[in-house]
N, C-alpha and C positions, 0 to 999 in steps of 0.2 A: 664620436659617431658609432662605433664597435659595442662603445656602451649602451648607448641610445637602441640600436639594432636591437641587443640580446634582450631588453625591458619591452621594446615591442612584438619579439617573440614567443616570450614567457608570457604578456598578456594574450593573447593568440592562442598560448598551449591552454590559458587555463578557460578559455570562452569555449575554445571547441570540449573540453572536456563537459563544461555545462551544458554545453549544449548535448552531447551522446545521456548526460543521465536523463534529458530531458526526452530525448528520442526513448531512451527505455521506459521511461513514464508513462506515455503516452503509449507505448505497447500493454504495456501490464493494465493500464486503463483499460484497452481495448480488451484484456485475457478478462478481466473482472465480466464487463460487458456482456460479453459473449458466453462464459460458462453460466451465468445467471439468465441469459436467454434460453441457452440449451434445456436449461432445468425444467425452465417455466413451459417450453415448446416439445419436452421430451425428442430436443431437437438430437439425435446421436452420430452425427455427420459432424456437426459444429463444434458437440462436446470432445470428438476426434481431433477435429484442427487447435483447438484451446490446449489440449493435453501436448499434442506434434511441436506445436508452438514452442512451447517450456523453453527448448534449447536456447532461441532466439534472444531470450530475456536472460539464460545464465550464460549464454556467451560474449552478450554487451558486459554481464557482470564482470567478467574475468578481461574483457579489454580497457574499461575504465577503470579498474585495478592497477591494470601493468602501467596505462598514464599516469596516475597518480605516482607510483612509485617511482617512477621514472624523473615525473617533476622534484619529489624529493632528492632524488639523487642527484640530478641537475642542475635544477635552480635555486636547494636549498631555502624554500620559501622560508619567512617568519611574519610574526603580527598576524592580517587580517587575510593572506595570503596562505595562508600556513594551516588557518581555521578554515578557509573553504576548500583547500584538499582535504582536511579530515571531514569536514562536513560531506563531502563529495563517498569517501569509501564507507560513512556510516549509513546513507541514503542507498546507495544502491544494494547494500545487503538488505536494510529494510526491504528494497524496492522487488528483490529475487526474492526474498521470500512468502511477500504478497503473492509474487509470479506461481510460488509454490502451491500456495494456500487456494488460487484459481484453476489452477489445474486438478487441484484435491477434490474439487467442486464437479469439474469439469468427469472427475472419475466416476465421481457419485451416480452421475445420469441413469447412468442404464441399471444400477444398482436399485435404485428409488422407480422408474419405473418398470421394473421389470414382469411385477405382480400384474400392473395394469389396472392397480384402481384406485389410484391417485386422482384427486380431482383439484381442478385450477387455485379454486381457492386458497388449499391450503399452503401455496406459497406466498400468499401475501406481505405475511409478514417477514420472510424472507426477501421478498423485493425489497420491500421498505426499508430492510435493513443494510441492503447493500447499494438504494440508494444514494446512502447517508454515507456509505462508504465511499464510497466514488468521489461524491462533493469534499469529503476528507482530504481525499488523496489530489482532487483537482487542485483544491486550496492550498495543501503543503508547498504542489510543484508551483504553483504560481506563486508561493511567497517565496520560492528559491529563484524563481525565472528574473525576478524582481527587486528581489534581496527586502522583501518586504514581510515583516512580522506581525503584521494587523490583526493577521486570522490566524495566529496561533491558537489565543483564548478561546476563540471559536470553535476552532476545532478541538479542543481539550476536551470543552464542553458536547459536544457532538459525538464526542467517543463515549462522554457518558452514555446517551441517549440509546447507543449501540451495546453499552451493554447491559443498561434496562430495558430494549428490546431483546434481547438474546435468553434472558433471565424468562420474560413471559413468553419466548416461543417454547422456552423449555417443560415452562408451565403447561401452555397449551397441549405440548406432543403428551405428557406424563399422563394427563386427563384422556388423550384422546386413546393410548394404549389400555389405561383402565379400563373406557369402556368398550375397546375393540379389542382381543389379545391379539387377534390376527394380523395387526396391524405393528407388533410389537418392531418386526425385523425393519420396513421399510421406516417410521418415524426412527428409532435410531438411526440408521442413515441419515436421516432430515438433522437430527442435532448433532451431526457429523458437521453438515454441511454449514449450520447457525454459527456453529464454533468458528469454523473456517474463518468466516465473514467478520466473525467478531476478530478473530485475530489480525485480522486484515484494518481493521479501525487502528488498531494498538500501532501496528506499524507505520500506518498513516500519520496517528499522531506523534510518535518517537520522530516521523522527518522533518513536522513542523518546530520540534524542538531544538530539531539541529539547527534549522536555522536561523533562529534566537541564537543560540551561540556563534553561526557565524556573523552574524549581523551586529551583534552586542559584546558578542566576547562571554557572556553568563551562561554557564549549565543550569538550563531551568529541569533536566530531569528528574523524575519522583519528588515534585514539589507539588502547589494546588494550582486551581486555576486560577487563582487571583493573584497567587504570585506572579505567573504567566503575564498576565495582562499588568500587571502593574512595569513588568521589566520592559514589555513590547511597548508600553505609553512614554518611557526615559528618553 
């Protein structure tokens, strides 16, 4: 029975720990969210709360840290146990640094419109891109929520897309400075903000990779995406 107890408290430790990266998910979702509406709304209120926020996402950081370590020390996990605490402290660094990369975003606002002659349009394709991000990042956590690898491939692929969108926002702003110089200071800014977004893909996709590994046990990192999809189809 004593035995029995400590295996249903180590499973315990390790749900609620899934569960807090999933509550920080779901925040950094919402930082993405919200510094890409601020932009678009030259909302500078909202782009305040996004940046205020930051803490919230690196101090779930550092307390699903101390669990993990803690389980280590404790419960001496191994096997498939063992993989999803690593998967656990690889995701949430990914997950702060997104946090990072939204408040980057979040800083930009008043930067970008501070000239005041920005018009709507030209963040289009900045939305679109951080669309594509989101559905990334949605996808990753739901294959961790799940322990399901379907949409790794997927999203491998989608981070391409992110950074052939990134590539032609760059093209775009380069053309648009040419023929405006005035315009020089505020589009750098904008491909301040592109980069952001794109680095925010990368991360997305580095969680879906973890969790192929925890789910398979294979490090599909810096491989292609058909290998990806071939290891999530075994």
């Amino acid at each position: 029975m004593p035995q029995e107890h400590t295996y249903r408290q180590f499973d315990t430790d390790l749900e609620n720990m899934r569960a807090r990266v999933l509550q920080m998910g779901g925040l950094v979702e919402q930082q993405i969210a919200q510094a890409i509406e601020a932009l678009i709304n030259a909302d500078f209120i909202l782009a305040e709360k996004v940046v205020n926020n930051d803490h919230q996402v690196n101090a779930l950081e550092v307390g699903i840290d101390e669990d993990c370590a803690q389980i280590i020390a404790r419960r001496q996990p191994t096997a498939s146990d063992l993989r999803m605490v690593m998967t656990v402290v690889k995701t949430i660094t990914d997950l702060e640094r997104i946090g990072d990369e939204a408040a980057k975003v979040a800083r930009m606002v008043k930067e970008i419109h501070h000239s005041g002659r920005m018009m709507q349009p030209k963040f289009n394709q900045i939305q679109y891109m951080s669309e594509i991000v989101l559905d990334m990042l949605h996808r990753a956590l739901d294959g961790f929520a799940r322990l399901d690898v379907s949409n790794a491939a997927h999203i491998a692929r989608q981070d391409i897309d992110v950074d052939e969108e990134y590539h032609l926002v760059l093209r775009n702003l380069i053309t648009y400075m040419m023929e405006d110089p005035r315009t020089i200071s505020t589009f750098i800014d904008i491909m301040f903000v592109a980069k952001a977004i794109e680095r925010m893909g990368d991360h997305a996709k580095n969680m879906s990779e973890y969790v192929v590994y925890m789910v398979k046990g294979k490090d599909v990192r810096h491989t292609t995406v058909e290998e990806i999809e071939r290891e999530a189809m075994r």
